[in-house]
Every structure is written in structure tokens, then in C-alpha cells.
N, C-alpha and C positions, 0 to 999 in steps of 0.2 A: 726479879723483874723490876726496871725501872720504872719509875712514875713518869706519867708526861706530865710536859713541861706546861708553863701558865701561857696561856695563848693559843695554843696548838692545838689544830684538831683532831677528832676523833678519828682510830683507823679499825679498819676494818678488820675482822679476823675469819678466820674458815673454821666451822666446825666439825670438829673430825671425826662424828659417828653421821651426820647426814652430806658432808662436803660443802655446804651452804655459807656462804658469810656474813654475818652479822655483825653490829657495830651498837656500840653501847653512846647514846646523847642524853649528859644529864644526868644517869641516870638509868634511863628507859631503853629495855634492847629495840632494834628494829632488823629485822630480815629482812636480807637482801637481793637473794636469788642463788643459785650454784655459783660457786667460787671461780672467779678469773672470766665468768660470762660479760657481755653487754649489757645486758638487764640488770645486772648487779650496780655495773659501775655508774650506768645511769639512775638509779634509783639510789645511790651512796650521793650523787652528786646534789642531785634533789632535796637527801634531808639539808646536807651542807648547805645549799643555796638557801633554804630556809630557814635554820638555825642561824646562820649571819644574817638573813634581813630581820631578824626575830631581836637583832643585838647580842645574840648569843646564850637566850633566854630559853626558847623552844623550837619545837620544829612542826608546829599545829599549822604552817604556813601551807604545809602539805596538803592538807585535806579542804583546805579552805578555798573558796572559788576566785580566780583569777579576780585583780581590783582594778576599777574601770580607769581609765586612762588619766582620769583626772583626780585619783587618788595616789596613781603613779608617779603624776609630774608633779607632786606637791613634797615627793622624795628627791631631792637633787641625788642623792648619795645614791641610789638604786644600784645593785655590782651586777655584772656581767653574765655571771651565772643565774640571777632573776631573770635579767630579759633571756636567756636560751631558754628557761624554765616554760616560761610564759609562754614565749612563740612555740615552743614543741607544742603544749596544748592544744595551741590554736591549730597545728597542722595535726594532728591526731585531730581535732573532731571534726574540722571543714576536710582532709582529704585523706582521713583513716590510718588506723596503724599499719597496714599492711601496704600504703602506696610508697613510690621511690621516694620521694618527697620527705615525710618521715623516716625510713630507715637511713637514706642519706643524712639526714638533720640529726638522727645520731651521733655520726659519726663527727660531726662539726662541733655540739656538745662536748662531745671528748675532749675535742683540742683546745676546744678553749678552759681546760680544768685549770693551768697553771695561771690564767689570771682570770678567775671565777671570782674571788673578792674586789678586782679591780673597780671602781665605782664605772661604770657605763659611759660618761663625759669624757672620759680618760682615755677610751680606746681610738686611737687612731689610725693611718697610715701604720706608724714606725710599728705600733703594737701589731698589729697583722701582719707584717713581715717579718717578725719575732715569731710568732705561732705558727705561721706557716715553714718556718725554718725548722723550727722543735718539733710541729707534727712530721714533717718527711722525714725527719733525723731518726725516726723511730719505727725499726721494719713491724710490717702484719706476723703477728705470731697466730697461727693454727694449732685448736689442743683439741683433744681426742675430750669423751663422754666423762671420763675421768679428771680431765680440768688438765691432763698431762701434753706439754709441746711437742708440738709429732713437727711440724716445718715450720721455718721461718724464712720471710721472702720483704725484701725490702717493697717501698709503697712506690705505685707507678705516677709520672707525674700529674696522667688527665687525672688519676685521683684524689691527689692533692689539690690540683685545683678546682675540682669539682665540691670537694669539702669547703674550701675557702672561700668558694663562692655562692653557699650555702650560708657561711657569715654573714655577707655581704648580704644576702637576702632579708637573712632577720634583723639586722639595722633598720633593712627597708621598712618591715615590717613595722617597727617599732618608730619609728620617726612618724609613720601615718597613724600609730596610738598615741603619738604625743609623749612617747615614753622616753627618748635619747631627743636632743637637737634636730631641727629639720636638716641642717646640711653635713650630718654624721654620714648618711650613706654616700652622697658624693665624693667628701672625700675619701673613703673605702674602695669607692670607686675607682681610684687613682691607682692602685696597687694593680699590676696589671699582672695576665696569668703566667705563670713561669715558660718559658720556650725551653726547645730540647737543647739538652745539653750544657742549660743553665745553672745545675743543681750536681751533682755528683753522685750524690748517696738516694738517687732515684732511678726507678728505671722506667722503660718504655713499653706501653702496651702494645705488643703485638696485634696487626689487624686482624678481625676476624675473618675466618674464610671456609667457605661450603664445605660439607662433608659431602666423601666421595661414596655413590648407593652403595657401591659394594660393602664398606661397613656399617654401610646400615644393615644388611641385609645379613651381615657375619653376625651383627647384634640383635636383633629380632626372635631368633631363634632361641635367644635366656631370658626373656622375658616373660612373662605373665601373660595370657590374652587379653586384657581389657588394657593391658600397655601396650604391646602391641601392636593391635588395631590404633591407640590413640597415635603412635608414634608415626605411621604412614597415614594417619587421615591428616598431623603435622606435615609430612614431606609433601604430600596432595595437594594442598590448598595453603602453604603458607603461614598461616595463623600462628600467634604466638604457643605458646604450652599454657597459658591461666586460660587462654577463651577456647582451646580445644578441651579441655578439665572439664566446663562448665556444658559443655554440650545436651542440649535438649532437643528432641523432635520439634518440640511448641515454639521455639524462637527459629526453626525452620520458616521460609515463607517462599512460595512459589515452585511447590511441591506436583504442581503438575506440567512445569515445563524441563524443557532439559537439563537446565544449570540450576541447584538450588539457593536459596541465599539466605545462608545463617548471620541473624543478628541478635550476635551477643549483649545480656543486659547489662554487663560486667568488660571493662576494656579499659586499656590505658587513658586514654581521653575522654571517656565519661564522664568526668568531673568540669571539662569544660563546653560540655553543653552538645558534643561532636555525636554524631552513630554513626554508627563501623557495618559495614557489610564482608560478606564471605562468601565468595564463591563456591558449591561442590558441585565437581564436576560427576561425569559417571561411575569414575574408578572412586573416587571417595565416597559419595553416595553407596556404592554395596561394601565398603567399609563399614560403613556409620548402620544399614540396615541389617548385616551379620553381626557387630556386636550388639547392635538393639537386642536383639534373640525376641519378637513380641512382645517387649513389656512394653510399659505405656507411653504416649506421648509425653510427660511429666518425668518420666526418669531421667536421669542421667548413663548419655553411651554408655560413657565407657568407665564403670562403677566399679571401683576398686575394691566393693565386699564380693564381686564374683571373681574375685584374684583367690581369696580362698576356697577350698577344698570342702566340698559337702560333709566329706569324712575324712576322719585321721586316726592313724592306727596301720598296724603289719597283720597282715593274714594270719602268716607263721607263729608271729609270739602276741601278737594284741590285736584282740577285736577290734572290728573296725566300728567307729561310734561316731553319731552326728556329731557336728562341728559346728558352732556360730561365729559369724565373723566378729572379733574385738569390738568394745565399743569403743576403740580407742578409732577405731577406723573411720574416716570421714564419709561426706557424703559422695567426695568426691576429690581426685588426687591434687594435692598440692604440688607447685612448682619444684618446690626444691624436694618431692618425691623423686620426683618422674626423674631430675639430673643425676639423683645419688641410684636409681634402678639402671637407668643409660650408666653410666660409670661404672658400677660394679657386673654389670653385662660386658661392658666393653673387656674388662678384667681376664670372663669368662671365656671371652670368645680370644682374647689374646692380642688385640689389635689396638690399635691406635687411638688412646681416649676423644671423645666427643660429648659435647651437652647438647641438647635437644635446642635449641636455640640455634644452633646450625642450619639447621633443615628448612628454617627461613630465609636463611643466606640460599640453601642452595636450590629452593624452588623460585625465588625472586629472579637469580640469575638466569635459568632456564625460560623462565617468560619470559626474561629482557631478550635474551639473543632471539626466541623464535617469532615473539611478538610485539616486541620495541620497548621503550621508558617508561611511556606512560600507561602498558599492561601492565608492566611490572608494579610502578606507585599505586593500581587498582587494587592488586592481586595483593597487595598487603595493608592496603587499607590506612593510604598518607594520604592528608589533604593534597601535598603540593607532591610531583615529578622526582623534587629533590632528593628526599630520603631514598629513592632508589640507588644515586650514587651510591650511597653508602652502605647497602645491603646487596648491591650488584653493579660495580664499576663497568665502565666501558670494558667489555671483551677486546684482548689485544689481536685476535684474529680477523677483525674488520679491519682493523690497521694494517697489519700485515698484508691484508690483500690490497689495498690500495695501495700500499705502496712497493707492490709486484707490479699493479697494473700500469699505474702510471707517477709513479716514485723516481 
């Protein structure tokens, strides 16, 4: 084995009795996470970005708290991978790990690895045209449990520039800390989003479009009960899959008139200040009160430890014996549960793949055609009319009759 060379830095290696990767600074191992993960390679970039502002001394920069702005700007040299370090904190602790915000900001992290020592003055225009070339040059690879590539699929362009303009944000960010120049974000600004057909080695997202009941209903049937029920009180009312998860009788209110109106404590615009309402009408209503089954106003509907079996075991060759549910098991189903039980249901039933996020397209649309635009922007809980374009287009069957009648 070679030695590395004097300047180079440290790479990461996998270990082959746990699969994890690890990297030696200094000296000192540090653990990374499963090999070829995201958490890996953000947490690899991390000690990096601190071992360079360290001078290449340590990487205690890690653990140490964020330095206030005016310890920053007293760094001219500060590199590029500092300030993403920095602003990821800041959005992990004002708008949490689990918002889009953060896991997009991820993904912007990433692409800026190849000039993560660049000093931060330095990046402009030309350099963000450069990263944004390098990031879409390089397709999404999909690996199985085992870190092994099962597909690769090149990157689509709103997601290129959805990342890019996640850059653009943390500049922003950073100019109002006083950490980069005040007019580093405008001119960032200038780089404008890529248009279709601009790029070659990207491709186009397909629009999203309703799923048809009938496979919902071919899918329903390999599901679990407490998915289920969640998956049609989804098609009912709308609601995205995180706030039908979260469902409680207690955040129910106006329980004695005909329509009831669940609000969620948990929702995508919570963080700016917004409450979200829910319409249930009668059909979802004895949804939401059969999988209650009596338990309390504090539970959770539709509780993914009554997915398991009271008991397990064969009659024939093994007693049947209580059964508790995992503690691995939450309080309550995660998003990216609920897609992967839809998917591999779909599988079962033989039909044509669907995520649960459809069922928002196709109940939006159904109130736009019977009830107009602005049932629809209710019924899914947008400030403005607008998003309903987008989750239920104008029906071309109004068209079509107008222009039968007087076309």
C-alpha cells in the first residue's frame, strides 16, 4: 500500500466486518456511518471542513459551537465548506432535521465538496456554474441495505436547480452573519435556473398526476389495517401522509357538527407561523372512529403497533405465543413507511406503481371539478387559490364543452 502524499487528505475506508466507513485524522479514527450512505459523506465532509479551518492541525472544530459572526469576519480566509457547515446547523436547529429545507441543504453540501477548501470571497457567478455543471454531470445512484447499486438514473433539472438554489440561499444566509461580502448573494443571483433542454445529461420530471381509485382499491387489500384505514382517510380529505400519521381525536375540534376539522400540531408551514385545517367529512369520520377501536382521545388512529399480531406461531408445528410489538416500532408511521408498504403492495396486487402522495392530486382534483378552485385550495390547506393549479389543473372537459357549444 502506498503512502499518501504530503498535502492530501484523509480518505475514507469501509470496514468489512460492520460495512461502516471510517477515516483516520491525525491520527485519531472517527466513524462515519454505513458506507456509500448520506450521513456518511456529510459527516466525512464535516471533519474535513474542520481540520482545514483547524490549518490542518485538528478537527475539535466539530464539537465546538458555532462562532458568532464577528469572530468569523475577522477570518478573511474562511473556505466554503465552513460556511455550508455552519448554515446546515443553523437550519437543523431553527427548522429541524427532518424538514425539506435540511434534507435539500444536504444535498447542496454535497456539490459543493469539490471546492469546499475554496476560501468563501472566491466563489462567484463563474464558480457556481462550474458546480452546477459537475453536480448534474453525475447521475443519482440507488443502493440496496447492503451499500450495493441496484439503479442509476440521471439527476432531473428542477432538481439541479433546486439544489443550486439552496447555494444561493446560504450565501444569503451568510452575508446577513457578516460571514461572506454583502453583495456575494446578488451576484449568485445572476446565475439564472437552467431552462429545458439547456443541459443534455439531465432529464425532465414528469408531472404529477392522480392515481386512478381503482388501484387504490386493487392495493388496499395487502395492506395492514391501521394502513389501510390511513390510506383512504389520505384519499377522503386530502391531507398530506406526515399529518394523517400524526392523527389524534384531541386535535379533532367541532365534533358535534357535520364536518369535523382536524388541526394538526405538526405541518409543513408551522414554522412560519401558518395553522392548517382539515376538513372530515362523513365517510372519513367512520374511517378515523373504526380504526380508533375505543382507545382514547390521546392515541394515535391509526397506530402502526396494531399492524402486529397479538400472537405468532402455527397451530400445527408451534404454539401460538404472545407477541409484542418491536421497540423498534414508532409511535406512529413515518412517511417514507407508508411509500415503501404502497410500493410493495402495489407489487402485490400487480399493478401499476403509486406513492401515497397521489391521493392528494386525486382528491384536490375531484373538488376542483365539483366544487370550483377555491374548494379545492381549502380542501388542501394553501393560503392562496394558486397551488391548486398545481395539484389539480383546469379539467379539459370544460373546454371541450365550450368549445362544442359555442367554438
Amino acid at each position: 500500500m502506498g503512502r499518501r502524499h504530503s498535502g492530501s487528505l484523509p480518505v475514507p475506508k469501509v470496514h468489512p466486518k460492520t460495512g461502516h466507513s471510517r477515516v483516520f485524522i491525525n491520527g485519531k479514527e472517527h466513524w462515519l456511518g454505513r458506507h456509500g450512505s448520506p450521513e456518511a459523506q456529510l459527516k466525512y465532509d464535516e471533519l474535513v471542513a474542520a481540520y482545514l479551518a483547524s490549518g490542518r492541525k485538528s478537527v475539535e472544530a466539530v464539537s465546538r459551537p458555532p462562532a458568532t459572526p464577528q469572530e468569523i469576519s475577522l477570518a478573511s480566509d474562511i473556505c466554503v465548506g465552513e460556511v455550508a457547515l455552519r448554515w446546515l446547523r443553523y437550519v437543523k436547529e431553527t427548522r429541524g432535521e427532518k424538514s425539506s429545507t435540511y434534507t435539500s441543504g444536504l444535498a447542496s453540501v454535497r456539490a459543493l465538496r469539490e471546492v469546499r477548501t475554496l476560501p468563501a470571497r472566491e466563489f462567484g457567478p463563474r464558480r457556481l456554474i462550474e458546480v452546477r455543471a459537475s453536480f448534474a454531470a453525475v447521475p443519482t445512484v440507488y443502493r440496496n441495505k447492503k451499500g450495493q447499486v441496484t439503479v442509476t438514473k440521471p439527476r432531473t433539472r428542477r432538481y439541479v436547480n433546486d439544489t443550486i438554489g439552496r447555494i444561493v440561499q446560504m450565501f444569503s444566509w451568510a452575508a446577513t452573519m457578516e460571514i461572506v461580502p454583502g453583495d456575494k448573494p446578488a451576484a449568485l443571483r445572476e446565475v439564472k435556473p437552467l431552462r429545458s433542454g439547456e443541459m443534455p445529461t439531465i432529464s425532465e420530471t414528469p408531472r404529477r398526476k392522480a392515481v386512478d381509485d381503482r388501484r387504490v382499491e386493487a392495493v388496499l387489500a395487502h395492506l395492514k389495517p391501521p394502513l389501510r384505514a390511513l390510506v383512504r382517510f389520505i384519499r377522503l380529505t386530502g391531507c398530506r401522509p406526515g399529518e394523517a400519521a400524526r392523527l389524534r381525536l384531541a386535535d379533532v375540534h367541532d365534533r358535534d357538527r357535520p364536518v369535523w376539522r382536524y388541526v394538526p400540531p405538526q405541518h409543513k408551514n408551522a414554522w412560519r407561523g401558518h395553522t392548517k385545517h382539515i376538513a372530515i367529512g362523513p365517510q372519513a369520520q367512520a374511517v378515523v372512529l373504526e380504526a380508533l377501536a375505543g382507545r382514547g382521545e390521546s392515541a394515535i388512529v391509526f397506530d402502526p403497533k396494531l399492524a402486529v399480531p397479538d400472537r405468532q406461531g402455527n397451530a400445527a408445528t408451534i404454539p401460538m405465543v404472545p407477541r409484542k410489538a418491536s421497540s423498534r416500532v414508532g409511535d406512529h408511521y413515518a412517511t417514507t413507511s407508508i411509500r415503501h408498504a404502497v410500493v410493495r403492495a402495489c407489487e402485490k396486487a400487480k399493478c401499476v406503481e403509486w406513492f401515497p402522495y397521489l391521493l392528494r392530486y386525486a382528491r384536490s382534483g375531484e373538488v376542483r371539478k365539483e366544487h370550483g378552485r377555491e374548494a379545492a385550495a381549502a380542501t388542501l390547506g394553501d393560503r392562496t387559490a394558486a397551488m391548486a393549479d398545481h395539484y389539480a389543473p383546469p379539467d379539459w372537459s370544460a373546454a371541450e364543452e365550450a368549445a362544442l357549444k359555442s367554438g
